[in-house]
C-alpha positions in Angstrom: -10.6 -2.5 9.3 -10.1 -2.2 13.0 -8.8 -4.9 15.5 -12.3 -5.9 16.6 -13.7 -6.3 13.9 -10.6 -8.9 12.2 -11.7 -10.6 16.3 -15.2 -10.6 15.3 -14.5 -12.0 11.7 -12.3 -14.5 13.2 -15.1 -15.7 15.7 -17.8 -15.4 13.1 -15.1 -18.0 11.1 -15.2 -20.1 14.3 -19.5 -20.3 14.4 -18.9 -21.4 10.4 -16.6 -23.7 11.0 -18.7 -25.1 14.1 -22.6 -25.3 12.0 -20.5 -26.6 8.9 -20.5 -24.2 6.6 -16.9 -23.7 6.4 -14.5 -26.1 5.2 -11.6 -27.2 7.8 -9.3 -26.2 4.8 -10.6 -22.8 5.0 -10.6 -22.6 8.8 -6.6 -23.5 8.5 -6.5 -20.7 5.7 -8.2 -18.6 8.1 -6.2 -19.4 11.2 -2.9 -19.0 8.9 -3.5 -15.4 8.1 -4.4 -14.5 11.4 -1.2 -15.3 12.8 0.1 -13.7 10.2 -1.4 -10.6 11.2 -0.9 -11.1 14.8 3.0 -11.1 14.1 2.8 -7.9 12.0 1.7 -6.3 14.8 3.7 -7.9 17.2 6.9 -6.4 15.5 5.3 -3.2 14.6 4.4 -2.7 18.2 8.0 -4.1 19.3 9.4 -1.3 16.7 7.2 1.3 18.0 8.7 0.3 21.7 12.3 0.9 20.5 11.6 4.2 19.0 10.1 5.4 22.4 12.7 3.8 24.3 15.2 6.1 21.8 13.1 9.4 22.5 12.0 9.4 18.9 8.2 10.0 17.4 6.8 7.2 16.9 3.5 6.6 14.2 -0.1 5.4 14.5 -0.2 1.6 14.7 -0.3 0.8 10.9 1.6 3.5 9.8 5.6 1.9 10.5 7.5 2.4 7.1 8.1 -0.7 5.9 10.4 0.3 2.5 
């Protein structure tokens, strides 16, 4: 999945949320993982910083080592 689509997703979320067809449960759910995701890539791209900043190769967004 790219970026834009997890944004569309999200804002199709928002429309269900808005004509009722998604509970407000769901919608905190929702919101919960995105933030989630949103601080992955936070710190990925905060890691990915450091390694340039060190004059090391750095990999594609998505592919830090996390083990």
């Amino acid at each position: 999945m790219k970026m834009n689509e997890l944004r569309s997703k999200l804002m199709a979320s928002i429309d269900d949320i808005n004509s009722g067809k998604l509970a407000p449960a769901d919608a905190r759910n929702i919101v919960g993982m995105a933030n989630q995701i949103n601080q992955s890539i936070h710190v990925e791209l905060k890691a990915m910083t450091v390694k340039l900043e060190m004059g090391h190769k750095v990999e594609e967004l998505g592919k830090l080592d996390i083990t």
